[in-house]
MARBA-3410 file (N, C-alpha, C, O; in Angstrom, 1 decimal):
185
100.1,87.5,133.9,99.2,86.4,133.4,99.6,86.0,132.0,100.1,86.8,131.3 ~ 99.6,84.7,131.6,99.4,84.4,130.6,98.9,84.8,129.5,97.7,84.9,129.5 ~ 99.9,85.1,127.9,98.5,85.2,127.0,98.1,84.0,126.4,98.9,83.2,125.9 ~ 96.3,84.0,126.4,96.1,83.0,125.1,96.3,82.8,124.1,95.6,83.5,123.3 ~ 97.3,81.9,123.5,97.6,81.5,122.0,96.9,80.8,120.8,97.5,79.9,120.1
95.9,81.2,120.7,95.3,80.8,119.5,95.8,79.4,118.9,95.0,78.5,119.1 ~ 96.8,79.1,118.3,97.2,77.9,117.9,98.8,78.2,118.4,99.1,79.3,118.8 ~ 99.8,76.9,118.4,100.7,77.0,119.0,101.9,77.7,117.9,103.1,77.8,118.1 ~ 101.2,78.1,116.5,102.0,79.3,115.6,101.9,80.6,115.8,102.3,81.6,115.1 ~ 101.3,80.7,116.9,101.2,82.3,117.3,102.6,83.6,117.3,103.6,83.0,117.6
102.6,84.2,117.2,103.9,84.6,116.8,103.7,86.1,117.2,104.7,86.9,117.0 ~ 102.3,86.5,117.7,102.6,87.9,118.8,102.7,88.0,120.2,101.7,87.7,120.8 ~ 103.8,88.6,120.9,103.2,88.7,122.2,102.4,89.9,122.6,102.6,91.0,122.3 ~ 101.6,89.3,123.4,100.8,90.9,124.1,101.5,91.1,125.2,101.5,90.0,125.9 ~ 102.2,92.3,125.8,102.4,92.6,127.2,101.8,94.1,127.5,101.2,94.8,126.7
102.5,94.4,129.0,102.1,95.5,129.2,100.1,96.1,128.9,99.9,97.2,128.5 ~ 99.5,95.5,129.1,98.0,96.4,129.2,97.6,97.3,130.0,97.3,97.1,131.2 ~ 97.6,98.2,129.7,96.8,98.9,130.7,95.4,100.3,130.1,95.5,101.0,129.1 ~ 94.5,100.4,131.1,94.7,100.5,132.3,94.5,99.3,133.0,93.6,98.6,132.4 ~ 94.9,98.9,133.9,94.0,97.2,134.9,94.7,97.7,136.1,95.7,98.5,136.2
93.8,96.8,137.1,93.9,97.1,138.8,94.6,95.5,139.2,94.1,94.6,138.6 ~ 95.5,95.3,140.0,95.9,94.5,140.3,96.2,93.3,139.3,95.8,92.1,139.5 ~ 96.8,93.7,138.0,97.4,92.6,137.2,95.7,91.9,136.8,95.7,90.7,136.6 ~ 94.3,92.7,136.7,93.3,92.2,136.4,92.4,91.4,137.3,91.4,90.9,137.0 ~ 93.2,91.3,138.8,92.3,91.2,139.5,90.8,91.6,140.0,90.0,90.8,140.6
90.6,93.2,139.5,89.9,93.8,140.1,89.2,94.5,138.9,89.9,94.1,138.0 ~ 88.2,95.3,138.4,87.8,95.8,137.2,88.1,97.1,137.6,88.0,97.8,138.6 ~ 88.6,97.3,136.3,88.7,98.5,136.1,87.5,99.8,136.1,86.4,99.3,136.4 ~ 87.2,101.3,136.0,85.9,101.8,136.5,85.7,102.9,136.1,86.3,103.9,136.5 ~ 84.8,103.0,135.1,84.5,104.0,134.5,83.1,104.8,134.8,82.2,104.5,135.6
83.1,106.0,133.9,81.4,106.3,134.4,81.2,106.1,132.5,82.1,106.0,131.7 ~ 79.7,106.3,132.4,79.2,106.0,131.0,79.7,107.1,129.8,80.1,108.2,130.2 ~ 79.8,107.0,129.0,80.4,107.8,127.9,82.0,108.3,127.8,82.7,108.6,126.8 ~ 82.3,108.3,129.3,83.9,108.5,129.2,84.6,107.9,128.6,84.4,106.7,128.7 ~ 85.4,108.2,128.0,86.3,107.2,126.9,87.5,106.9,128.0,88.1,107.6,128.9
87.6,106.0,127.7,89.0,104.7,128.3,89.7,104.6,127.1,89.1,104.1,126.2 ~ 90.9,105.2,127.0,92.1,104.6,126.2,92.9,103.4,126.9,93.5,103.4,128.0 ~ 92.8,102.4,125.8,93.3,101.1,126.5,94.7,100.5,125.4,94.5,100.0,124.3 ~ 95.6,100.7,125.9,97.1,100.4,125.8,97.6,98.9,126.1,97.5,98.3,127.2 ~ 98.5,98.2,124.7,99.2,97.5,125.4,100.2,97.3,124.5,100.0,97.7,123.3
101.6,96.7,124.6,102.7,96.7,123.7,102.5,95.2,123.0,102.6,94.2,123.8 ~ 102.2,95.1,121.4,102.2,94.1,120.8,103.9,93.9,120.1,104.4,94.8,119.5 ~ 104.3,92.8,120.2,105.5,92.7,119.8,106.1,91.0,118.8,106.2,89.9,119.4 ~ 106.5,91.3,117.6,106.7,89.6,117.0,108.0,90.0,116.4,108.4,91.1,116.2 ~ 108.6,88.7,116.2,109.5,88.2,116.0,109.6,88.6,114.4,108.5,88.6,113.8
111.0,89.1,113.3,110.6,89.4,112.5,110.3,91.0,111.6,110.1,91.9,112.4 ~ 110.2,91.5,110.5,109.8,92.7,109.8,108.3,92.3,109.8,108.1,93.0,110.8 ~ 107.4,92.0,109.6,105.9,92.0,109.7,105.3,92.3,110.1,105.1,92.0,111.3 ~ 104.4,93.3,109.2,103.3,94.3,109.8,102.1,94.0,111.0,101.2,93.3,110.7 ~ 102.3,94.4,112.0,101.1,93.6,112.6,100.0,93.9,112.9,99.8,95.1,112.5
98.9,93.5,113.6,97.5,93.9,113.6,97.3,93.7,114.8,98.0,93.0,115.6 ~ 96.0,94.6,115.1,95.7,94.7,116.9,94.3,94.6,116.7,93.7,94.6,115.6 ~ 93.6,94.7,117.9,92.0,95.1,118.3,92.1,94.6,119.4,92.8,93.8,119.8 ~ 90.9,95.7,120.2,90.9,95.7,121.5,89.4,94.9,121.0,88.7,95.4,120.1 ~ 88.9,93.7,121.8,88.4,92.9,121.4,87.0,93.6,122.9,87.8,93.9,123.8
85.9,93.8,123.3,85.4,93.7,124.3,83.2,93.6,124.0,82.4,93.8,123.1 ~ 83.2,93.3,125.5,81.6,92.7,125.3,80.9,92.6,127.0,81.6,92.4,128.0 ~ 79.6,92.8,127.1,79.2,92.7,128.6,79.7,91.5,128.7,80.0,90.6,127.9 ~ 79.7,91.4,130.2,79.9,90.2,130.6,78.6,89.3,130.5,77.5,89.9,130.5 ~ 78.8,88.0,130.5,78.1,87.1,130.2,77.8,86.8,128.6,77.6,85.6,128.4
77.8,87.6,127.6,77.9,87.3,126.9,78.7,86.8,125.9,79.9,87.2,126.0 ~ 78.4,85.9,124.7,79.2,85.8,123.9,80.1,86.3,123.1,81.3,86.4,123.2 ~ 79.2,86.6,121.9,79.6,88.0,121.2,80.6,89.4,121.7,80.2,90.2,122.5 ~ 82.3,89.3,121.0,82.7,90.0,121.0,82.5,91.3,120.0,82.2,91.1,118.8 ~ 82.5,92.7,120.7,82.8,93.7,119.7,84.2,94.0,119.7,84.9,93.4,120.5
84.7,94.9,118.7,85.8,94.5,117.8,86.6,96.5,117.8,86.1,97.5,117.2 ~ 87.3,96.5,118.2,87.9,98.6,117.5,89.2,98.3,117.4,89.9,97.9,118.3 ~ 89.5,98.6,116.2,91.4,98.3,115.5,91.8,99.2,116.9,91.2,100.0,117.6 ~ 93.3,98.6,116.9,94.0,98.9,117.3,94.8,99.7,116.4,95.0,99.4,115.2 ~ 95.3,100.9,117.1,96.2,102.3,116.7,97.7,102.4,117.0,98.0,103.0,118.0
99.2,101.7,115.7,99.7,102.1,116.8,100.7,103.6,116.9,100.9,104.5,116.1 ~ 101.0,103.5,118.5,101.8,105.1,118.7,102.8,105.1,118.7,103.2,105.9,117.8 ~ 103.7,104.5,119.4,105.1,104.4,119.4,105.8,103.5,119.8,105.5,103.3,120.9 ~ 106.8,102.6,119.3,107.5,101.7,119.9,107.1,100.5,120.5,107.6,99.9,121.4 ~ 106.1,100.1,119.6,105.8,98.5,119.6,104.2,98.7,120.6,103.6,97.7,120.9
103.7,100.2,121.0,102.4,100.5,121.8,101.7,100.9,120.8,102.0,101.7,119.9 ~ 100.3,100.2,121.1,99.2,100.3,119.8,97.8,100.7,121.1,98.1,100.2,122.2 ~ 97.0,101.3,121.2,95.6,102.1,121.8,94.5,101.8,120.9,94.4,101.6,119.7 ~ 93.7,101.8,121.9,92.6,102.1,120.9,91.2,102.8,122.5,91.2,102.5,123.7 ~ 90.4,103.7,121.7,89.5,104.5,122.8,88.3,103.9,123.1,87.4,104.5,122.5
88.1,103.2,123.5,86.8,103.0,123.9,85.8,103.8,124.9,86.1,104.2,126.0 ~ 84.2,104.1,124.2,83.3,104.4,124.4,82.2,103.5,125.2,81.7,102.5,124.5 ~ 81.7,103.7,126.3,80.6,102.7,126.5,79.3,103.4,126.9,79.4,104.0,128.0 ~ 78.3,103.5,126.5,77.2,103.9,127.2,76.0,103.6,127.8,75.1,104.3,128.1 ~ 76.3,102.0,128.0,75.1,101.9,129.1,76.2,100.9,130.2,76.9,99.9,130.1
75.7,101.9,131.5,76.5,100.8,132.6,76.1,99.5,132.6,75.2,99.0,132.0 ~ 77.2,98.8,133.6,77.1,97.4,133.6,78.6,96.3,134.1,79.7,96.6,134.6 ~ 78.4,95.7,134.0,80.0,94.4,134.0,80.2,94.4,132.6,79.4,94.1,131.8 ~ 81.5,94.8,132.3,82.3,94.4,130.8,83.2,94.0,130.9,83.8,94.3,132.0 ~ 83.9,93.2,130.3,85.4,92.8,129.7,86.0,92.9,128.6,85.4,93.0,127.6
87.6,93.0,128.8,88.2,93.1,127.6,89.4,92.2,127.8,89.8,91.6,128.7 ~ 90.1,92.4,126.2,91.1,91.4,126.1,91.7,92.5,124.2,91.1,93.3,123.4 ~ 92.8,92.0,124.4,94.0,92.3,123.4,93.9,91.1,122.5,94.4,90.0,122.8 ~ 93.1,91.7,120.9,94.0,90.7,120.1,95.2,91.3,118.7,95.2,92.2,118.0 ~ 96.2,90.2,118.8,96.9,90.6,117.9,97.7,89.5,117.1,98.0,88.5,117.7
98.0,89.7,115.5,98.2,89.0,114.9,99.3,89.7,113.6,99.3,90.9,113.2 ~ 100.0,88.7,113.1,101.0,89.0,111.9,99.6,89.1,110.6,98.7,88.3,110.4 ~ 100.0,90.4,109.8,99.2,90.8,109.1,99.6,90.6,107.8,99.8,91.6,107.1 ~ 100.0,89.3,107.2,100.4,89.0,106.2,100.2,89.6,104.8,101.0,89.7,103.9 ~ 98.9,89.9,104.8,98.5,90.8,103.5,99.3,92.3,103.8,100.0,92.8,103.0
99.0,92.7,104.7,99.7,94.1,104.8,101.3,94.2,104.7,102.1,95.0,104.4 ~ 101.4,92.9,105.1,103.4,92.7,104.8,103.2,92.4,103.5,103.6,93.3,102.9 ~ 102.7,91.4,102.6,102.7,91.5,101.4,102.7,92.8,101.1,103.8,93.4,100.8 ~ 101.7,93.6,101.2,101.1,94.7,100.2,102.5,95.8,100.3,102.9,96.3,99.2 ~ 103.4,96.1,102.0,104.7,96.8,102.1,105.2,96.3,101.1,105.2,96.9,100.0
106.0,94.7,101.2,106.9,94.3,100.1,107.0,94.6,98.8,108.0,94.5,98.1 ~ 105.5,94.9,98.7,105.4,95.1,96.8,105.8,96.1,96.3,106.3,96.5,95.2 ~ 105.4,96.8,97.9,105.3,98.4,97.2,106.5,99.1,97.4,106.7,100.0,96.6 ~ 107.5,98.9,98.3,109.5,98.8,97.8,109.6,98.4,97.3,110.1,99.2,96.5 ~ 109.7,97.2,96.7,110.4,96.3,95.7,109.6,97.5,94.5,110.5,98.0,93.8
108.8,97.7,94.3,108.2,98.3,92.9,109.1,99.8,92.8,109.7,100.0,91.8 ~ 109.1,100.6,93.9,110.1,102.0,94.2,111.0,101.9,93.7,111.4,102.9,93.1 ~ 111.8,100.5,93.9,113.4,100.1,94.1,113.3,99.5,92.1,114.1,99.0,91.4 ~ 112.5,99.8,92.0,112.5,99.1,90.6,112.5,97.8,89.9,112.6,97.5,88.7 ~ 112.4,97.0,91.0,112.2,95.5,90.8,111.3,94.8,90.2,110.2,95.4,90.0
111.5,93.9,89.9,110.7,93.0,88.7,110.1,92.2,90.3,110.7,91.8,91.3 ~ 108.7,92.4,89.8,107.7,92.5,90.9,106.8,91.2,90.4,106.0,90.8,91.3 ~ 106.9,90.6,89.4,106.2,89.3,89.0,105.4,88.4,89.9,104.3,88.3,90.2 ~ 106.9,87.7,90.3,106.4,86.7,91.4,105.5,87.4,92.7,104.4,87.0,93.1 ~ 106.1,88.6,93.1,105.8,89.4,94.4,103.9,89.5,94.1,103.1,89.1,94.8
103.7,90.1,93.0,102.3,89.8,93.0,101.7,88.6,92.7,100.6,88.5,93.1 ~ 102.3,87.6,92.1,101.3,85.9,92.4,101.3,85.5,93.7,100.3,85.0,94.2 ~ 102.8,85.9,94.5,101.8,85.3,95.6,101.1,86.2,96.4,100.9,85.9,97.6 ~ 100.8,87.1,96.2,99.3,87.5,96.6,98.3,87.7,96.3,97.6,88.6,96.5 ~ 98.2,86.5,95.4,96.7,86.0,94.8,96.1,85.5,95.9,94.9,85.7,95.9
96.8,84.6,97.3,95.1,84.2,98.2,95.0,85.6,99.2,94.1,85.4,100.0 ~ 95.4,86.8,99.3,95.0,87.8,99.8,94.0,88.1,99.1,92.9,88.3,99.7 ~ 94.1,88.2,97.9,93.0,88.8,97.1,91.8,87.8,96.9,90.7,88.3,96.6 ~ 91.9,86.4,97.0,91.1,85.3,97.6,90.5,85.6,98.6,89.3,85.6,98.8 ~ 91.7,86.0,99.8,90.4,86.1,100.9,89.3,87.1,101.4,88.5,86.9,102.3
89.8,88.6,100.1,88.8,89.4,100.0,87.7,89.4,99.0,86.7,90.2,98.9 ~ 88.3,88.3,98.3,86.5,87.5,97.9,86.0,86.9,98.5,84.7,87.0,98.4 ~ 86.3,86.2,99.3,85.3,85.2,100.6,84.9,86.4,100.9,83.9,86.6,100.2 ~ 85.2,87.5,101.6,84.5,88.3,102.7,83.4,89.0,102.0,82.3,89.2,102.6 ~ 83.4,89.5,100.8,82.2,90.0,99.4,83.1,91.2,99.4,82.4,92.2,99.6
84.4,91.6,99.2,84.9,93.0,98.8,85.2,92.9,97.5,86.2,92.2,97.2 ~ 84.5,93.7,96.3,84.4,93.5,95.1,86.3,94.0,94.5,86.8,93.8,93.4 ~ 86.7,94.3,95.3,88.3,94.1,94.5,89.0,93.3,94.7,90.1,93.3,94.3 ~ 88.6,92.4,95.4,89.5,91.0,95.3,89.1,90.1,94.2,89.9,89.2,93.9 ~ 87.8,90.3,93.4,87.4,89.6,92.8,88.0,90.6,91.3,88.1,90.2,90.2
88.3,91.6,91.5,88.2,92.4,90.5,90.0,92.4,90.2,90.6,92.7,89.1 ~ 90.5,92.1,91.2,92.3,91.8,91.1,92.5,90.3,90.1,93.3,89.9,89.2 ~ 91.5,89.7,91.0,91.9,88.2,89.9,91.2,88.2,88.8,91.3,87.2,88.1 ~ 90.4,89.2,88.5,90.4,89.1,87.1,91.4,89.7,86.4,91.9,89.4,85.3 ~ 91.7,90.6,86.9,92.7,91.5,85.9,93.9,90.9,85.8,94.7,91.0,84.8
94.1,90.4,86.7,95.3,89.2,87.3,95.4,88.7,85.8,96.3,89.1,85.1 ~ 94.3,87.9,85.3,94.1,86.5,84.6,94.9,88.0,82.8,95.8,87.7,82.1 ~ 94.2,89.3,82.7,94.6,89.5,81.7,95.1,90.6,81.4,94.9,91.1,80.3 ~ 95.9,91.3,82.3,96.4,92.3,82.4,97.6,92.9,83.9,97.5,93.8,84.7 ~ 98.7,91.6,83.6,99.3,91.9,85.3,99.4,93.2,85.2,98.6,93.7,86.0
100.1,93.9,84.4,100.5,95.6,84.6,99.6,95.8,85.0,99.8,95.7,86.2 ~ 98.1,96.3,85.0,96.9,96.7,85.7,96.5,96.2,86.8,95.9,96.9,87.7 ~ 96.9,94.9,86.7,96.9,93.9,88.2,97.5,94.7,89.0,96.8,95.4,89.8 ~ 99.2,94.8,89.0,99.9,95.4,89.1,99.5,97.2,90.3,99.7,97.6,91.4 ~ 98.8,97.9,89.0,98.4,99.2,89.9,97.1,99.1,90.5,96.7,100.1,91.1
96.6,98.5,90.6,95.8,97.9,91.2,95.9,97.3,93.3,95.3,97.4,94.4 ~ 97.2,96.6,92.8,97.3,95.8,93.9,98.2,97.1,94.3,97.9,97.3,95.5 ~ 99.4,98.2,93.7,100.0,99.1,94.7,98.3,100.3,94.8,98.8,101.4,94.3 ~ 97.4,100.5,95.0,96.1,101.4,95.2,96.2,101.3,96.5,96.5,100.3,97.2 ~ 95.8,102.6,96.9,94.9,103.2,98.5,94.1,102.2,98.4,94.3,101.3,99.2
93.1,102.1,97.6,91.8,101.0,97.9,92.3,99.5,98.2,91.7,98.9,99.1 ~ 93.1,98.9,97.7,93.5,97.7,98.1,94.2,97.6,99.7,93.8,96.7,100.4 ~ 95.1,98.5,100.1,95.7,98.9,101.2,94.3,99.2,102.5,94.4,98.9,103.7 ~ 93.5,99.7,102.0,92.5,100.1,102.7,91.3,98.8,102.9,90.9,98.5,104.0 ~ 90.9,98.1,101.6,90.8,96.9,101.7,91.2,96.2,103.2,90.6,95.9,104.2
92.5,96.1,102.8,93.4,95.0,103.5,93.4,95.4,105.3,93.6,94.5,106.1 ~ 93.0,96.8,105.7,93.0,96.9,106.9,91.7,96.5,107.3,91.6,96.0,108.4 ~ 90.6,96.7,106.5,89.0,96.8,106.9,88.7,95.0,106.8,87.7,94.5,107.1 ~ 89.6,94.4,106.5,89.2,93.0,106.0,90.4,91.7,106.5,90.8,90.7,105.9 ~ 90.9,92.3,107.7,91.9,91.4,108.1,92.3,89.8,108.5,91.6,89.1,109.3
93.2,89.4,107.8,92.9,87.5,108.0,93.1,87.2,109.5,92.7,86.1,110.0 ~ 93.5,88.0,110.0,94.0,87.4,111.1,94.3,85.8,111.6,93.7,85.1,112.4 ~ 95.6,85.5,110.8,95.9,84.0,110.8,96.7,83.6,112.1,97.9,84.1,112.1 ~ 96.4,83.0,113.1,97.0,82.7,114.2,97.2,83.6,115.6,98.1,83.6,116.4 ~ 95.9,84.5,115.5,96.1,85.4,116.5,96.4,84.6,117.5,96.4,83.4,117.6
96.7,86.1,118.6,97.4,85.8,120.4,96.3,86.6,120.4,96.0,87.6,119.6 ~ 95.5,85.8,122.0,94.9,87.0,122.8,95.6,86.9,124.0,96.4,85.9,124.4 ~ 95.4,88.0,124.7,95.7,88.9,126.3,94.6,87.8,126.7,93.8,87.1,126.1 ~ 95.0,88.3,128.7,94.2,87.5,129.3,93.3,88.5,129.1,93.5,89.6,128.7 ~ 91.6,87.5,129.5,90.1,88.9,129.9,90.0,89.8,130.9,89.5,89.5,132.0
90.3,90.9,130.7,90.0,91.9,132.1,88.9,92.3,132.0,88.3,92.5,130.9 ~ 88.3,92.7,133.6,87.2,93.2,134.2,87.0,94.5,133.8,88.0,95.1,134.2 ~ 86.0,95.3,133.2,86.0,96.8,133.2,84.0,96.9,134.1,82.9,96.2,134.0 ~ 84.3,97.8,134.9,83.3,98.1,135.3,82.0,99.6,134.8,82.6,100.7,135.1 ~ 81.4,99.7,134.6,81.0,101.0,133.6,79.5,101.4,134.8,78.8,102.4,134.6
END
C-alpha cells in the first residue's frame, strides 16, 4: 500500500510494518494488556536524524495517541504498545526528518573537531523558537543568552537538557504516514 505524504516534501519512506495480516487487510489480534511490539523500517534520503511514532487510537475516533519510536538496527525503529480495554483500534507509522536533532549532531562534531561553530549556532535560533511556541523554558532561555553571551549560548545549546528538549518537543516538518492498520484488542 501506499504511504501518506503529508506534503509532496516528504522525504521519509515507511516500509516494511509489521505485525499486519494480509498487507492490512485483516486486523491484527491481541488480548488486553499484552504488549504488541510494532516494527517498521523508516528510511530518507541523506545524513539526517530521523524521527518516528507509532501513531494509534480506537476506531472511530479522532484523536491520535502518540509513543516515539525506538530505533534498533538498520534503518528498523519499534515501539511496544500496551492496550487495556478491548475493542477495534488502528494504527499507522509516522515519520519525519528531525532537523533540530541534525542540527543539534552538527554542532556537536563540528565543536569536538574544533570548529568555529558561530554560524552553526545562529542557525539554530528557530529550533530554539520552536521550543518557545511549545512553553519549554530553554528555548526562551537560549535566546536570551543567545542575545548576550554566545559562549554560554554555546554550552547550553551542546547540554543533555537541550538534546532531551529536542526529542520531547519534535517539529516534525513534513511528516510521511504508513497506511491505517486494523488492530483488534
Amino acid at each position: 500500500m501506499k504511504p501518506k505524504l503529508a506534503s509532496g516534501r516528504s522525504r521519509v519512506i515507511i516500509s516494511d510494518v509489521h505485525p499486519i495480516v494480509d498487507h492490512g487487510r485483516y486486523p491484527i489480534k491481541r488480548i488486553k494488556e499484552e504488549p504488541l511490539a510494532i516494527k517498521a523500517c523508516l528510511v530518507a534520503d541523506g545524513h539526517d536524524v530521523l524521527g518516528g511514532a507509532l501513531n494509534y487510537r480506537k476506531s472511530g475516533l479522532k484523536k491520535w495517541e502518540s509513543l516515539s519510536l525506538t530505533p534498533k538496527h538498520n534503518d528498523i525503529y519499534e515501539a511496544i504498545l500496551t492496550i487495556d480495554k478491548p475493542g477495534a483500534y488502528e494504527f499507522r507509522i509516522e515519520g519525519w526528518i528531525d532537523y533540530a536533532l541534525s542540527w543539534h549532531h552538527s554542532l556537536t562534531k563540528k565543536f569536538e573537531d574544533g570548529q568555529d561553530v558561530g554560524v552553526q549556532l545562529k542557525d539554530g535560533l528557530d529550533h530554539f523558537r520552536w521550543l518557545e511556541t511549545q512553553n519549554v523554558s530553554i528555548g526562551k532561555e537560549f535566546l536570551t543568552l543567545f542575545e548576550i553571551d554566545t559562549e554560554a549560548a554555546l554550552q547550553l545549546a551542546l547540554s543533555k537538557e537541550v538534546y532531551e528538549a529536542f526529542i520531547a518537543h519534535p517539529e516534525k516538518t513534513f511528516a510521511s504516514y504508513s497506511t491505517t492498520y486494523p488492530l483488534w484488542i
